[in-house]
C-alpha positions as CSV (number, residue, x, y, z in Angstrom):
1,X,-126.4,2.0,-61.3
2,X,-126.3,3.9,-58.1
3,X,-123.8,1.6,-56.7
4,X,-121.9,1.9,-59.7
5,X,-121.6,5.8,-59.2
6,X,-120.5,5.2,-55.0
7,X,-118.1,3.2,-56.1
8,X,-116.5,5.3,-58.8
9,X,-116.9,7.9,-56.4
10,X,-115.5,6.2,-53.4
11,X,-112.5,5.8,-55.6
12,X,-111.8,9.0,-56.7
13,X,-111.9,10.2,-52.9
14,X,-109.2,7.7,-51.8
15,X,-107.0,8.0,-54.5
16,X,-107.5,11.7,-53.9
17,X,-106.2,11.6,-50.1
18,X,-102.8,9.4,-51.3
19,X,-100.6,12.2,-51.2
20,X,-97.4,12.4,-52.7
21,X,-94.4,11.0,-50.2
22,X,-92.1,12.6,-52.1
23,X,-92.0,16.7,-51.9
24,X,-89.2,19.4,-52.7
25,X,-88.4,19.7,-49.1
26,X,-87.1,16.8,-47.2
27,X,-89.2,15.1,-45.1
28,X,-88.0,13.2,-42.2
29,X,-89.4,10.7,-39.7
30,X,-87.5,9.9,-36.0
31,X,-87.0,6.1,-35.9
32,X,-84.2,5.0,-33.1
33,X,-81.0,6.3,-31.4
34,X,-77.9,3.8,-32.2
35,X,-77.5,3.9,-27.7
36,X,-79.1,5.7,-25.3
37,X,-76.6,5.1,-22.6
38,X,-73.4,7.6,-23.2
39,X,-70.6,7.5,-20.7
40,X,-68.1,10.2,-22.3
41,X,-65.5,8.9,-20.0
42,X,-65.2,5.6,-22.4
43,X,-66.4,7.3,-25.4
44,X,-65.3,10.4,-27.5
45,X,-68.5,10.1,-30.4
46,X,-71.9,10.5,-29.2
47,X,-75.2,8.5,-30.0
48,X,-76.1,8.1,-33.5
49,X,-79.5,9.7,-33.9
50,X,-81.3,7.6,-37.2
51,X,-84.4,8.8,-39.0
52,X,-86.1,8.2,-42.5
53,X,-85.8,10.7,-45.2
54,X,-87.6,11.4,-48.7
55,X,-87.1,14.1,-51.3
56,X,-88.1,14.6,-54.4
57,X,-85.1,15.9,-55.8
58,X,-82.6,13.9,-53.8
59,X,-80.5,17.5,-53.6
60,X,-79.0,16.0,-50.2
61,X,-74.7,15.5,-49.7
62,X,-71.8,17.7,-49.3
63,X,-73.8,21.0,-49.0
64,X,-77.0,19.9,-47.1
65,X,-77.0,20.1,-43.8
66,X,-78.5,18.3,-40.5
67,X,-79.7,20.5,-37.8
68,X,-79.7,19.7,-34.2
69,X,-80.3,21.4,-31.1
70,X,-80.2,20.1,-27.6
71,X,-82.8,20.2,-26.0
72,X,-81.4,20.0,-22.6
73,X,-78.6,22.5,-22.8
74,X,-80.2,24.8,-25.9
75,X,-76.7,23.7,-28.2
76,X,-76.8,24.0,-31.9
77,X,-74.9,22.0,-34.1
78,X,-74.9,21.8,-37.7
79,X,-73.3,18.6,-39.5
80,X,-72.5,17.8,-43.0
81,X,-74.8,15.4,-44.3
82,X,-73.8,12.0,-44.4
83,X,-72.8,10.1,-47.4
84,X,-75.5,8.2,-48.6
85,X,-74.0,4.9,-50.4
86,X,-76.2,3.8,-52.9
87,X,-79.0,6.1,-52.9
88,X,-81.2,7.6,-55.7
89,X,-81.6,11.1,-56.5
90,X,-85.0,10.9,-57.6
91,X,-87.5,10.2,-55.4
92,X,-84.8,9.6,-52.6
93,X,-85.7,7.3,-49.6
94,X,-83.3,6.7,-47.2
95,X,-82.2,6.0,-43.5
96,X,-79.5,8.3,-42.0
97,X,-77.4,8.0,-38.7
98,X,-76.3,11.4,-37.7
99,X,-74.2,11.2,-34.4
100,X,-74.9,14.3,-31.6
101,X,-71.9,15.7,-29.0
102,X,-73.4,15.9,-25.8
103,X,-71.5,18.7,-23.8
104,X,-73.3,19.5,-20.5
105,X,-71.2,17.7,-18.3
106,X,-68.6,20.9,-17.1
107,X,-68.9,22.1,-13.8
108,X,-71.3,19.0,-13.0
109,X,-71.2,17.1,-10.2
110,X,-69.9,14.0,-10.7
111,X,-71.8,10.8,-11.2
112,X,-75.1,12.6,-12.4
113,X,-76.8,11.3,-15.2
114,X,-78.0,14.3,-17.6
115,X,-81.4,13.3,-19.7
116,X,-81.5,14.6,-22.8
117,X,-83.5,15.0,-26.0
118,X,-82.9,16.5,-29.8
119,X,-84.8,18.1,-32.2
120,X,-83.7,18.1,-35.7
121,X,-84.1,18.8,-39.0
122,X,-82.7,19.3,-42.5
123,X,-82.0,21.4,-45.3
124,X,-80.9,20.7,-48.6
125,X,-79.0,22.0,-51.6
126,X,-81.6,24.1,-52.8
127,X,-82.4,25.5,-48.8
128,X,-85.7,23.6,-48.9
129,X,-86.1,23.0,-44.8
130,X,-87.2,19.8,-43.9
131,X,-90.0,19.4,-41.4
132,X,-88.7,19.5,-37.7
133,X,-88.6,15.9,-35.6
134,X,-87.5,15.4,-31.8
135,X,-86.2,12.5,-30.5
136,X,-88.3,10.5,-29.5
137,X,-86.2,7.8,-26.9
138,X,-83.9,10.3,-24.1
139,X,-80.0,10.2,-24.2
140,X,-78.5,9.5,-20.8
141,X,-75.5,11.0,-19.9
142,X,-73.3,9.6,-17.0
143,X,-71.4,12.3,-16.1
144,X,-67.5,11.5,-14.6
């Protein structure tokens, strides 16, 4: 019997702690950056910055937007949200690969290597902010 009742109870406690993933704000998780070697001499687009994403309401396109900031240089960008082929609106999990402009280069000397780092996070139709996230891997700049 009393094993019984720890066991029922046991239960109850654990299924208890399983929180919902899916929330009215976004919530997003850093994962990789698509290089972190960026020589803007050969290339005009920056690094892809990818992270997971979940909402409950999948409110996320035209009118959401990605946040970033340099952390290096204290830049703010904002981007559209990428189109995301194939994706649910309810109870929306997806990867997305937002790419960052470095800057930071003028007036540098030449052949430095700026490190730098991002923090980002989103908001969606309804203005529901996302939890913030910082890259985890650094961005290396060569600087011509």
């Amino acid at each position: 019997m009393r094993a019984t009742i720890l066991v029922l109870v046991l239960g109850i406690i654990f299924s208890a702690c399983n929180k919902d993933k899916y929330t009215s704000a976004p919530q997003i998780t850093y994962k990789s950056l698509t290089t972190n070697v960026f020589d803007n001499s050969t290339s005009s687009q920056g690094p892809g910055v990818v992270f997971s994403l979940t909402d409950a309401e999948g409110d996320l396109g035209d009118t959401a937007i990605v946040h970033i900031k340099n952390l290096r240089t204290g830049d703010t960008l904002e981007r559209s949200f990428p189109a995301l082929t194939g994706a649910t609106k309810k109870n929306l999990k997806a990867d997305v690969t937002v790419y960052v402009s470095l800057g930071g280069c003028n007036g540098g000397l030449p052949g430095r290597i700026d490190t730098m780092y991002y923090e980002i996070y989103v908001t969606d139709f309804a203005k529901n902010r996302s939890n913030t996230i910082v890259t985890g891997d650094p961005v290396y700049q060569q600087c011509p």
